[in-house]
KOLLO-425314 format. One record per residue: x, y, z of N, C-alpha, C in turn. Coordinates in nm, 4 decimals, always signed. Atoms other than C-alpha are relative to their C-alpha. Layout:
BEGIN
+----------+----------+----------+----------+----------+----------+----------+----------+----------+
|     n.xx |     n.yy |     n.zz |    ca.xx |    ca.yy |    ca.zz |     c.xx |     c.yy |     c.zz |
+----------+----------+----------+----------+----------+----------+----------+----------+----------+
|        X |        Y |        Z |        X |        Y |        Z |        X |        Y |        Z |
...
+----------+----------+----------+----------+----------+----------+----------+----------+----------+
//
This chain:
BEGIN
+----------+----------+----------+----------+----------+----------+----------+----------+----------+
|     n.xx |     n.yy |     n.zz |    ca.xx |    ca.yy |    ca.zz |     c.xx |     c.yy |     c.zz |
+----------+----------+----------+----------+----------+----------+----------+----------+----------+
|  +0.1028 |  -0.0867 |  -0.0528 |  -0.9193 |  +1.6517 |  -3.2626 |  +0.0228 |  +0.0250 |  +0.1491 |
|  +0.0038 |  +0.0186 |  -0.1348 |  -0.9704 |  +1.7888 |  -2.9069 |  -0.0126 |  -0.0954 |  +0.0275 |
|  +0.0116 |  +0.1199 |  -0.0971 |  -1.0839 |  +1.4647 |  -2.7391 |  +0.1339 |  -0.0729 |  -0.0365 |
|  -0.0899 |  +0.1212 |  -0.0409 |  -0.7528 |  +1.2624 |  -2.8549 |  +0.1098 |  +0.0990 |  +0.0435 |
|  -0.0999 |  -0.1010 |  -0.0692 |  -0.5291 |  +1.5935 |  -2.7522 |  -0.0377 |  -0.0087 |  +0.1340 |
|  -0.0183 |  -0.0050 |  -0.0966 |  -0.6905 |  +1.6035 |  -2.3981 |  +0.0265 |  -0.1851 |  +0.0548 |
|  -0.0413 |  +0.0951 |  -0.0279 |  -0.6851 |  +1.2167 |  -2.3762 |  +0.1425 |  -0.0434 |  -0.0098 |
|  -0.0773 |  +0.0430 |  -0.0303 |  -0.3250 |  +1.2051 |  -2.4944 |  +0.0975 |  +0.0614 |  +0.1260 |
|  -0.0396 |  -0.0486 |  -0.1301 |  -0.2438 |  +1.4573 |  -2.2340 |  +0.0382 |  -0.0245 |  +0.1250 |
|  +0.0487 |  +0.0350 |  -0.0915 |  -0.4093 |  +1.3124 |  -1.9799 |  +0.1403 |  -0.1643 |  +0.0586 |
|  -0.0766 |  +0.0890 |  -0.0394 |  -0.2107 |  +0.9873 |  -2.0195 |  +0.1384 |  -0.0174 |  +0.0000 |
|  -0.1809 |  -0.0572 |  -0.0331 |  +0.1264 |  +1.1292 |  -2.0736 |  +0.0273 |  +0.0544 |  +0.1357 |
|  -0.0148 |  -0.0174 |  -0.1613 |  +0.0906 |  +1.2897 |  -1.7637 |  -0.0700 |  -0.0448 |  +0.1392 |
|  +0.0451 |  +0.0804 |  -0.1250 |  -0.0760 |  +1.0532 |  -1.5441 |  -0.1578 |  +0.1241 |  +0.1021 |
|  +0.0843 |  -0.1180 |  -0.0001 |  -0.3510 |  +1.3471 |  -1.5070 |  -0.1258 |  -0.0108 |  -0.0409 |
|  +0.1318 |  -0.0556 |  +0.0269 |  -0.7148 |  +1.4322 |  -1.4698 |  -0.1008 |  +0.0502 |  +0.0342 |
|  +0.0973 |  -0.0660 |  -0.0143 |  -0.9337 |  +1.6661 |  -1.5711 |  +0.1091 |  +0.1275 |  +0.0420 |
|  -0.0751 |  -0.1512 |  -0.0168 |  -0.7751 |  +2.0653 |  -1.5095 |  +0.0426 |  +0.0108 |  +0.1385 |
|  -0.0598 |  -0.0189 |  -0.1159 |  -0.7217 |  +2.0501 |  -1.1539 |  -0.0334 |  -0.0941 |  +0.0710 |
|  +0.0273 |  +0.1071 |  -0.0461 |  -0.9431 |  +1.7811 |  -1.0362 |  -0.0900 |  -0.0623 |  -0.0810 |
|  +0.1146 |  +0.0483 |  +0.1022 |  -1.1348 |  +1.5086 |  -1.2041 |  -0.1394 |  -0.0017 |  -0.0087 |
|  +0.1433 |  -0.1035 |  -0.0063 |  -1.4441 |  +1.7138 |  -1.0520 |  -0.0169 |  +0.0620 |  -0.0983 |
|  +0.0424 |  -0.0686 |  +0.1031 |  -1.3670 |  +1.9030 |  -1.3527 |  -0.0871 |  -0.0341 |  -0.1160 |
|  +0.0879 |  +0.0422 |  +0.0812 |  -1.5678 |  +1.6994 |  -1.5734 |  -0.1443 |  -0.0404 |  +0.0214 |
|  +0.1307 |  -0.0389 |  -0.0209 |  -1.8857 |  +1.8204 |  -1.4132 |  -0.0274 |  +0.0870 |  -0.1107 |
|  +0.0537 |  -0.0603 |  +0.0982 |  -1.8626 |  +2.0574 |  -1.6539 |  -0.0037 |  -0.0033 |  -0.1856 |
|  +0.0511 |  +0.0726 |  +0.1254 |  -1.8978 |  +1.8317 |  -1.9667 |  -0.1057 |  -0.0504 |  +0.0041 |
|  +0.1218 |  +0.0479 |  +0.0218 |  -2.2269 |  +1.7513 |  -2.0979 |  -0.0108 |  -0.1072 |  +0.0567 |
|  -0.0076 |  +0.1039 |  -0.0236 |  -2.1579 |  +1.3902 |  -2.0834 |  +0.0683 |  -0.0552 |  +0.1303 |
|  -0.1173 |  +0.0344 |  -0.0785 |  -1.9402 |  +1.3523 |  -1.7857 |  -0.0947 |  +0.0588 |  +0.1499 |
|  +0.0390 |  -0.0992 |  -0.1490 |  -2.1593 |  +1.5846 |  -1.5295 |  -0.0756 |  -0.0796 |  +0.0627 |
|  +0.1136 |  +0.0862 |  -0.1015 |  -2.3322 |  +1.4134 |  -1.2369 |  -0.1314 |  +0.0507 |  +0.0559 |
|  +0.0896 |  -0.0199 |  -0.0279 |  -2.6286 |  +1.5811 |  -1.2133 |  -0.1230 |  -0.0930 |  -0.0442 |
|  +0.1372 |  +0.1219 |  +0.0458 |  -2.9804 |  +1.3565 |  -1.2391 |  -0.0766 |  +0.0535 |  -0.0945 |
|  +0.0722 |  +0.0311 |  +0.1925 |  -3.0910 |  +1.5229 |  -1.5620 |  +0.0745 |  -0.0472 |  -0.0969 |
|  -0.0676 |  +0.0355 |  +0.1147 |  -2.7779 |  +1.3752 |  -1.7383 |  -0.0432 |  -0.1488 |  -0.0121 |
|  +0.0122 |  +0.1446 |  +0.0234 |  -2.9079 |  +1.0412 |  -1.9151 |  +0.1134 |  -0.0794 |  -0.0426 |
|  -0.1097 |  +0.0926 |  +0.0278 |  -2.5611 |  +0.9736 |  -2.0391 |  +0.0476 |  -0.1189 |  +0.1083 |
|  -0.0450 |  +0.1113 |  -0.0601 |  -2.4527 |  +0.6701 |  -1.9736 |  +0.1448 |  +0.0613 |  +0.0964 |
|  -0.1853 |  -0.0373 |  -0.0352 |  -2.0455 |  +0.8202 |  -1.8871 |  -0.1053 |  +0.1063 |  +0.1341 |
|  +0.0314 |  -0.1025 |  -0.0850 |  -2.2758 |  +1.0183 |  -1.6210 |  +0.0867 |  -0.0191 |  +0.1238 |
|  -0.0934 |  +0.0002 |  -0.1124 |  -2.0441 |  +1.0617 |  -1.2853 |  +0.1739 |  -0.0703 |  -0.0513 |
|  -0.1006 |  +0.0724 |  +0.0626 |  -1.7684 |  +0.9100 |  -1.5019 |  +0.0958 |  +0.0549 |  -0.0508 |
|  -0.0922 |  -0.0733 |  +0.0137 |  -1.4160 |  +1.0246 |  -1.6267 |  +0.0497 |  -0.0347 |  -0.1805 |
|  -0.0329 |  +0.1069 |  +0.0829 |  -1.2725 |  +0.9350 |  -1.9798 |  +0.0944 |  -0.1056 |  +0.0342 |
|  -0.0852 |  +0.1102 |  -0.0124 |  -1.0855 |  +0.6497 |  -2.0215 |  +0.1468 |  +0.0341 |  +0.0108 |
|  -0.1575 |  +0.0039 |  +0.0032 |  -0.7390 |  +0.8044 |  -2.0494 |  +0.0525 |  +0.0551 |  +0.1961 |
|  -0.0473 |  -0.0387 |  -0.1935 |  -0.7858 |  +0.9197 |  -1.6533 |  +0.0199 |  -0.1278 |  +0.0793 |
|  -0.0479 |  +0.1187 |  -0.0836 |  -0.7638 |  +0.5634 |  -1.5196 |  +0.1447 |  -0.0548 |  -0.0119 |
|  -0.2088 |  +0.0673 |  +0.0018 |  -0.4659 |  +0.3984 |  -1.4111 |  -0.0247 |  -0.1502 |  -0.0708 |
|  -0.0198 |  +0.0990 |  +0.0959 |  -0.3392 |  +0.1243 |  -1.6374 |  +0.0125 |  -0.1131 |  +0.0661 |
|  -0.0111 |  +0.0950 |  -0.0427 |  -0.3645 |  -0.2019 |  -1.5482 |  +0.1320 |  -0.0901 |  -0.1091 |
|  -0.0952 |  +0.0442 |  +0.1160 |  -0.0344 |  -0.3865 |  -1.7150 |  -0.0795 |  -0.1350 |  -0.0909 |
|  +0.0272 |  +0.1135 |  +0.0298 |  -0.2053 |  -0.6871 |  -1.7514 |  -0.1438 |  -0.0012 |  -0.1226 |
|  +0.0953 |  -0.0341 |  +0.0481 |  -0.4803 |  -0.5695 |  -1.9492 |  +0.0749 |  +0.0134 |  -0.1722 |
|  -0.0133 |  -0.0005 |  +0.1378 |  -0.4117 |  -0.6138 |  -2.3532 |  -0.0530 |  +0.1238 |  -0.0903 |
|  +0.0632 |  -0.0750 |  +0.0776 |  -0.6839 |  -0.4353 |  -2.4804 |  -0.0549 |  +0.1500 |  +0.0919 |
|  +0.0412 |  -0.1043 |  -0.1122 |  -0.7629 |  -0.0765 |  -2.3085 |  -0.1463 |  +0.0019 |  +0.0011 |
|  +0.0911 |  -0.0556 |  -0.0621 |  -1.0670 |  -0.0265 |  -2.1334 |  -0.0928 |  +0.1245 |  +0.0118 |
|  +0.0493 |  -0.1589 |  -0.0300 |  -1.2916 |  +0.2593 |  -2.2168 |  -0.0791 |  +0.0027 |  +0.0562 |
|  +0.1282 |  -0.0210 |  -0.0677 |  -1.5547 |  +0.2021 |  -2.0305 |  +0.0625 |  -0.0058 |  +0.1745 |
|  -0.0005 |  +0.0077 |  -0.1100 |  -1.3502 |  +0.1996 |  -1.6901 |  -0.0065 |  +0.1198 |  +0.0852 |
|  +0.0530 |  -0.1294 |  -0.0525 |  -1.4023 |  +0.5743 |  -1.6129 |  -0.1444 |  -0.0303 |  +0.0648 |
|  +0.1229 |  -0.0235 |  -0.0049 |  -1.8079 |  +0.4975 |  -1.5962 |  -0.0284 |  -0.0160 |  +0.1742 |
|  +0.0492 |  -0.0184 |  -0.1428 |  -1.9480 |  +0.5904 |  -1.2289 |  +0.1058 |  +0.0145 |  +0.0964 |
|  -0.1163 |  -0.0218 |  -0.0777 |  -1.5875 |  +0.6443 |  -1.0866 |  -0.0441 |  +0.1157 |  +0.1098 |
|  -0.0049 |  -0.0939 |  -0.0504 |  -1.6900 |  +0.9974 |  -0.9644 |  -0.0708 |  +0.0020 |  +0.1241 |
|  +0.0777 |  +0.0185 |  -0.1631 |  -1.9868 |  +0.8903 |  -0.7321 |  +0.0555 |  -0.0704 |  +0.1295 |
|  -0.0930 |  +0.0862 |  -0.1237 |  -1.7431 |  +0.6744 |  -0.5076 |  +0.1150 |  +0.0700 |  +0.0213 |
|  -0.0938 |  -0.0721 |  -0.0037 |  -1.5188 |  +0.9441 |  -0.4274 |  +0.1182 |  -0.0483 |  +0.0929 |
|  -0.1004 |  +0.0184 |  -0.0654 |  -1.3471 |  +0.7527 |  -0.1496 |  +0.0817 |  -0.0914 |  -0.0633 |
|  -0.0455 |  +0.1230 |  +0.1004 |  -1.2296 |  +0.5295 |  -0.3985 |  +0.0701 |  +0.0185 |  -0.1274 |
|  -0.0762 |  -0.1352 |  +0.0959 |  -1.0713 |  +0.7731 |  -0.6612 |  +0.1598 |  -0.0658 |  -0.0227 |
|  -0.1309 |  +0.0706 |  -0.0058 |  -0.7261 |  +0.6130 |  -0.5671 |  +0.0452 |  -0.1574 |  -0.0592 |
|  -0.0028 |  +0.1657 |  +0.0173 |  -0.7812 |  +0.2713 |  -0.6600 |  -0.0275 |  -0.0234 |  -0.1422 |
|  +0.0176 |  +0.0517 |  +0.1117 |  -0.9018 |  +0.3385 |  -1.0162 |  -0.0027 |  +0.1172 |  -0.0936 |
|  -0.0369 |  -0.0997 |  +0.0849 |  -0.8167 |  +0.7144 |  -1.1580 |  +0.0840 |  +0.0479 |  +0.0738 |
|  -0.1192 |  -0.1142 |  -0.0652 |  -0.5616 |  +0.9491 |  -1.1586 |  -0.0740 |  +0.1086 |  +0.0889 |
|  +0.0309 |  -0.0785 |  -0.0371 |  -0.6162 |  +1.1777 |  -0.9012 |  +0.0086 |  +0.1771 |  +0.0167 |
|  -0.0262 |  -0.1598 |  +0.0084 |  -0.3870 |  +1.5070 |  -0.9793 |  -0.0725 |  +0.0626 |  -0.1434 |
|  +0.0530 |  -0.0662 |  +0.0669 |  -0.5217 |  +1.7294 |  -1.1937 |  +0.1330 |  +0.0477 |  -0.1232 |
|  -0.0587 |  -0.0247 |  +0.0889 |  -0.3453 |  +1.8261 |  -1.5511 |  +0.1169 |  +0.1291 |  +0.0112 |
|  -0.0908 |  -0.0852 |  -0.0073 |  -0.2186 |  +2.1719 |  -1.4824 |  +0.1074 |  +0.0141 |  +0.1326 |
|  -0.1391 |  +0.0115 |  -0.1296 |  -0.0279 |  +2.1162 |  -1.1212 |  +0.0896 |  -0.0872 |  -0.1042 |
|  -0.0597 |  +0.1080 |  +0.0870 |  +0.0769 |  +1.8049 |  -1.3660 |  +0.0796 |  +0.1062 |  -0.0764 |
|  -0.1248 |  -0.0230 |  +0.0776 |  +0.2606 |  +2.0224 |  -1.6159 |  +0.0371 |  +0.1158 |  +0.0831 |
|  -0.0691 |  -0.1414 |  -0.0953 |  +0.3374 |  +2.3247 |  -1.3587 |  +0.1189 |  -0.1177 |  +0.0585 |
|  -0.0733 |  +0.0601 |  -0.0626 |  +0.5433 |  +2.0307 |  -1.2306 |  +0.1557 |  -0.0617 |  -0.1355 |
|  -0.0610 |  +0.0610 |  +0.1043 |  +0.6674 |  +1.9040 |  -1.5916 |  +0.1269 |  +0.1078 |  -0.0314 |
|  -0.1015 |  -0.1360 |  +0.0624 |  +0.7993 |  +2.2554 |  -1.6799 |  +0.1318 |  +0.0007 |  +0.0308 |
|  -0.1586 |  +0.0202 |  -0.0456 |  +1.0922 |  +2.3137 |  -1.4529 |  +0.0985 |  -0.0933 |  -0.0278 |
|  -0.0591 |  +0.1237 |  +0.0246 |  +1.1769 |  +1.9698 |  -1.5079 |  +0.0737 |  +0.0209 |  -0.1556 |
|  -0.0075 |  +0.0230 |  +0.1090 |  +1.2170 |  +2.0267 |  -1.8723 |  +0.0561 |  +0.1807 |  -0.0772 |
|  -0.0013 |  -0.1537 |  +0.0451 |  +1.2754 |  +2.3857 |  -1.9125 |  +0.1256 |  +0.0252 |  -0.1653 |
|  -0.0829 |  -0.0628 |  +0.0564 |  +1.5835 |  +2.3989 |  -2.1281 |  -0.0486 |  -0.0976 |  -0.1830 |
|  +0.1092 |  +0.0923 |  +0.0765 |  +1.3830 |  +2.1274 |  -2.3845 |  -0.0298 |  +0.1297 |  -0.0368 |
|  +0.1587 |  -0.0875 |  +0.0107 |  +1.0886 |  +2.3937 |  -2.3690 |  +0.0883 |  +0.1282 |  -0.1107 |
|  -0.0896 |  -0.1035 |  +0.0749 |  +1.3909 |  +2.6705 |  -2.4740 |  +0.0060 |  -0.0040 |  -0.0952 |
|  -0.0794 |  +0.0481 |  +0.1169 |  +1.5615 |  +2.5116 |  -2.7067 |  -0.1187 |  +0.0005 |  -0.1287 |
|  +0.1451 |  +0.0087 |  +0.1384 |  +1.2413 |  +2.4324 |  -2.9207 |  -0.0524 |  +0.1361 |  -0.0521 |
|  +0.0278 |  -0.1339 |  +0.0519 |  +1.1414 |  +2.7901 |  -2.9229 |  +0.1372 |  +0.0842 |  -0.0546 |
|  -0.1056 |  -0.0367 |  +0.0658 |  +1.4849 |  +2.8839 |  -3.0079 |  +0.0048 |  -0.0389 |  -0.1411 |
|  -0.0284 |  +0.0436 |  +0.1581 |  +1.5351 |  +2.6474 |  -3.3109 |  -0.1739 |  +0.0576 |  -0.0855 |
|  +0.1239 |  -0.0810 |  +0.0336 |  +1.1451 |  +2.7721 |  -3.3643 |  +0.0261 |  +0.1190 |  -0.0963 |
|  -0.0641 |  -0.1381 |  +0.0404 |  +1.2325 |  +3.1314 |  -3.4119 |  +0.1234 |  -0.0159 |  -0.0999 |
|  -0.1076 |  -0.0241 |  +0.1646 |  +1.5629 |  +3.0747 |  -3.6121 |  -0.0857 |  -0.0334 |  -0.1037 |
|  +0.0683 |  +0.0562 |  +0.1045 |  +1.3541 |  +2.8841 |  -3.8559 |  -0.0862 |  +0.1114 |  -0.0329 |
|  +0.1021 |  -0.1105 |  +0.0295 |  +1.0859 |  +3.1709 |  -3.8782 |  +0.0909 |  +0.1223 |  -0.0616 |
|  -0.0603 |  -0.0934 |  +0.0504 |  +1.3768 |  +3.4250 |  -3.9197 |  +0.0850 |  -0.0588 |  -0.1484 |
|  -0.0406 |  -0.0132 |  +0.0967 |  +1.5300 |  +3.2271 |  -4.2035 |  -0.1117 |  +0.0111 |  -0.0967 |
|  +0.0988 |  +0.0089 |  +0.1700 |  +1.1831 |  +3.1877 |  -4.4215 |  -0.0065 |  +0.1694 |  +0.0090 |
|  +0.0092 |  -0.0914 |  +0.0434 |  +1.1873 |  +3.5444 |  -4.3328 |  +0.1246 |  +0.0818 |  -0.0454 |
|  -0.1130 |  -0.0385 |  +0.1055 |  +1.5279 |  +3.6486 |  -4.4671 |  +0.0204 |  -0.0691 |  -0.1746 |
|  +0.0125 |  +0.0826 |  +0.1370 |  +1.4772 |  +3.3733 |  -4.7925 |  -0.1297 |  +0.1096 |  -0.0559 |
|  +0.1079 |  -0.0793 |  +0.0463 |  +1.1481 |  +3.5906 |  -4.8539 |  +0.0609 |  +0.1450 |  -0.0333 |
|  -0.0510 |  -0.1420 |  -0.0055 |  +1.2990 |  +3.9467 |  -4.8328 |  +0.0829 |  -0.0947 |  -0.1497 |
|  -0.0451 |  -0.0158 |  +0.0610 |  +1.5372 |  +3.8039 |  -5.0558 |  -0.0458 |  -0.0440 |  -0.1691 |
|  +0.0823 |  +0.0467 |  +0.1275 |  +1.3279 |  +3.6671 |  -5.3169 |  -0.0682 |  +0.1307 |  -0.0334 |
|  +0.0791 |  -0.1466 |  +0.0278 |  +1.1219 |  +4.0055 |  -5.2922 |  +0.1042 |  +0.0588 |  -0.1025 |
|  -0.1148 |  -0.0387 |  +0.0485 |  +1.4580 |  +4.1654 |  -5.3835 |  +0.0505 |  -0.0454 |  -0.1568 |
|  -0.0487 |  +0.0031 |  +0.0895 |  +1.5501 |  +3.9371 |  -5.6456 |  -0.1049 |  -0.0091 |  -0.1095 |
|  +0.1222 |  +0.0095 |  +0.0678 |  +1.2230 |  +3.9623 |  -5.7816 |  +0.0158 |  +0.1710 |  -0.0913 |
|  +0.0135 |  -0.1860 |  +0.0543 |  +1.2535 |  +4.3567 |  -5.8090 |  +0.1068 |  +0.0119 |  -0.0709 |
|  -0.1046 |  -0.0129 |  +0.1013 |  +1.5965 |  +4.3113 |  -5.9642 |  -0.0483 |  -0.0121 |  -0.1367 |
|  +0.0042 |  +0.0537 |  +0.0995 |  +1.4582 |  +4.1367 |  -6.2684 |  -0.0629 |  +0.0834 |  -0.0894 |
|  +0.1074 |  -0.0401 |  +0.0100 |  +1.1759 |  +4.3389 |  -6.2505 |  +0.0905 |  +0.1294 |  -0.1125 |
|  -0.0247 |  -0.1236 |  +0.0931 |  +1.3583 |  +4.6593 |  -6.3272 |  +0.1131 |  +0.0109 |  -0.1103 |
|  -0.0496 |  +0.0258 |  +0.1280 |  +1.5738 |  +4.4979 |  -6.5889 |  -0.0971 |  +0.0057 |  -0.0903 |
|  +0.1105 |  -0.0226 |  +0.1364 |  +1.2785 |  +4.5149 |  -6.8401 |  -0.0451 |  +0.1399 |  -0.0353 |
|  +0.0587 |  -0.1224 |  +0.0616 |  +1.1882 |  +4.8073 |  -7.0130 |  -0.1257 |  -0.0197 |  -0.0065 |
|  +0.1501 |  +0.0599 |  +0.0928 |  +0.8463 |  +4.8246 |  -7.1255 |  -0.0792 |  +0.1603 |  -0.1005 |
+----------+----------+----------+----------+----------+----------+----------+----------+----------+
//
Protein backbone atom coordinates (compact mmCIF):
# COMPACT_ATOMS: atom_id res chain seq x y z
CA UNK A 1 0.00 0.00 0.00
CA UNK A 2 0.99 3.72 -0.03
CA UNK A 3 2.27 3.97 3.57
CA UNK A 4 4.92 0.95 3.07
CA UNK A 5 5.89 2.56 -0.60
CA UNK A 6 6.53 6.05 1.00
CA UNK A 7 8.16 4.41 4.11
CA UNK A 8 10.29 2.16 1.92
CA UNK A 9 11.33 5.18 0.02
CA UNK A 10 11.99 7.15 2.67
CA UNK A 11 14.52 4.63 4.06
CA UNK A 12 16.23 3.69 0.92
CA UNK A 13 17.00 7.09 0.52
CA UNK A 14 17.83 8.36 3.82
CA UNK A 15 14.83 10.97 3.10
CA UNK A 16 11.96 12.91 4.54
CA UNK A 17 8.87 13.92 3.68
CA UNK A 18 8.87 15.74 -0.26
CA UNK A 19 11.23 18.39 0.35
CA UNK A 20 11.22 18.86 3.99
CA UNK A 21 9.92 16.88 6.87
CA UNK A 22 7.62 20.13 7.31
CA UNK A 23 5.87 18.29 4.70
CA UNK A 24 3.95 16.23 6.97
CA UNK A 25 1.95 19.19 8.14
CA UNK A 26 -0.07 18.25 5.59
CA UNK A 27 -1.14 14.77 6.90
CA UNK A 28 -4.02 14.45 9.10
CA UNK A 29 -2.04 12.65 11.62
CA UNK A 30 1.34 14.16 11.36
CA UNK A 31 0.17 18.08 11.30
CA UNK A 32 1.08 20.26 14.28
CA UNK A 33 -1.67 22.25 14.65
CA UNK A 34 -3.60 22.20 18.36
CA UNK A 35 -6.79 20.72 16.94
CA UNK A 36 -4.81 17.52 15.98
CA UNK A 37 -5.46 14.97 18.99
CA UNK A 38 -3.25 12.45 17.31
CA UNK A 39 -0.92 11.21 19.27
CA UNK A 40 2.04 11.22 15.98
CA UNK A 41 0.97 15.10 16.27
CA UNK A 42 4.34 17.25 15.36
CA UNK A 43 5.84 13.83 14.55
CA UNK A 44 7.39 12.14 11.39
CA UNK A 45 6.93 8.35 10.52
CA UNK A 46 9.21 6.04 11.66
CA UNK A 47 11.08 5.34 8.42
CA UNK A 48 12.40 9.27 8.63
CA UNK A 49 14.65 8.63 11.65
CA UNK A 50 18.10 7.73 11.53
CA UNK A 51 18.90 4.17 12.51
CA UNK A 52 20.43 3.47 15.45
CA UNK A 53 22.73 0.12 14.71
CA UNK A 54 22.40 -0.99 17.99
CA UNK A 55 18.82 -1.12 18.16
CA UNK A 56 17.35 -4.86 17.24
CA UNK A 57 13.94 -4.13 17.06
CA UNK A 58 12.89 -0.79 15.01
CA UNK A 59 11.34 1.92 16.71
CA UNK A 60 8.11 3.33 15.50
CA UNK A 61 7.34 5.49 17.84
CA UNK A 62 10.71 7.55 17.46
CA UNK A 63 9.29 10.11 14.93
CA UNK A 64 6.62 11.27 17.86
CA UNK A 65 7.17 15.18 18.71
CA UNK A 66 10.44 15.36 16.57
CA UNK A 67 8.97 18.35 14.60
CA UNK A 68 8.38 20.77 17.63
CA UNK A 69 12.25 20.76 18.48
CA UNK A 70 13.33 21.90 15.24
CA UNK A 71 16.84 22.69 16.42
CA UNK A 72 17.25 19.22 16.99
CA UNK A 73 16.11 17.67 13.58
CA UNK A 74 19.83 16.51 13.13
CA UNK A 75 20.23 14.35 15.96
CA UNK A 76 17.16 12.17 15.32
CA UNK A 77 15.60 12.47 11.53
CA UNK A 78 16.62 12.68 8.23
CA UNK A 79 16.71 16.03 7.27
CA UNK A 80 16.76 16.14 3.19
CA UNK A 81 13.75 15.89 1.70
CA UNK A 82 12.80 12.82 -0.85
CA UNK A 83 12.80 14.55 -4.17
CA UNK A 84 16.38 16.59 -4.00
CA UNK A 85 17.06 12.78 -2.64
CA UNK A 86 16.27 11.13 -5.96
CA UNK A 87 17.07 14.37 -8.24
CA UNK A 88 20.43 13.34 -6.76
CA UNK A 89 19.92 9.38 -7.24
CA UNK A 90 19.10 9.84 -10.98
CA UNK A 91 22.30 10.96 -12.59
CA UNK A 92 23.96 8.63 -10.44
CA UNK A 93 22.10 5.78 -11.92
CA UNK A 94 20.95 6.92 -15.20
CA UNK A 95 22.07 4.17 -17.51
CA UNK A 96 20.23 1.50 -14.78
CA UNK A 97 17.07 3.87 -15.22
CA UNK A 98 17.73 3.27 -19.35
CA UNK A 99 18.38 0.04 -19.55
CA UNK A 100 15.13 -0.98 -17.60
CA UNK A 101 12.99 1.01 -19.90
CA UNK A 102 14.77 -0.42 -22.76
CA UNK A 103 14.44 -4.17 -21.82
CA UNK A 104 10.73 -2.69 -20.74
CA UNK A 105 9.76 -1.70 -24.21
CA UNK A 106 11.40 -4.73 -26.05
CA UNK A 107 9.25 -6.89 -23.89
CA UNK A 108 6.02 -4.82 -24.72
CA UNK A 109 7.01 -4.98 -28.48
CA UNK A 110 7.41 -8.74 -28.38
CA UNK A 111 3.78 -9.51 -26.60
CA UNK A 112 2.92 -7.14 -29.27
CA UNK A 113 4.37 -8.92 -32.31
CA UNK A 114 3.31 -12.68 -30.54
CA UNK A 115 -0.33 -11.05 -30.57
CA UNK A 116 -0.44 -9.73 -34.21
CA UNK A 117 0.71 -13.04 -34.90
CA UNK A 118 -1.74 -15.09 -33.20
CA UNK A 119 -4.46 -12.61 -34.70
CA UNK A 120 -3.03 -13.76 -38.06
CA UNK A 121 -2.86 -17.27 -37.33
CA UNK A 122 -6.15 -17.15 -35.99
CA UNK A 123 -7.57 -15.64 -39.37
CA UNK A 124 -5.64 -18.29 -41.28
CA UNK A 125 -7.64 -21.12 -39.78
CA UNK A 126 -10.45 -19.06 -39.77
CA UNK A 127 -10.71 -18.82 -43.52
CA UNK A 128 -9.86 -22.45 -44.01
CA UNK A 129 -13.50 -23.41 -43.04
CA UNK A 130 -16.22 -23.15 -45.25
CA UNK A 131 -19.46 -22.82 -43.72
Amino acid sequence: DLQNLIDSLQKLNSCCGAQTPDDWDLNVYFNCTDLNPSRERCGVPFSCCLIDPADVVVNTQCGYDVRSKKSTWNNFIYVKGCIPALEEWLPRNIYIVAGVFIVISLLQMLGIFLARTLISDIEAVRSSYSY
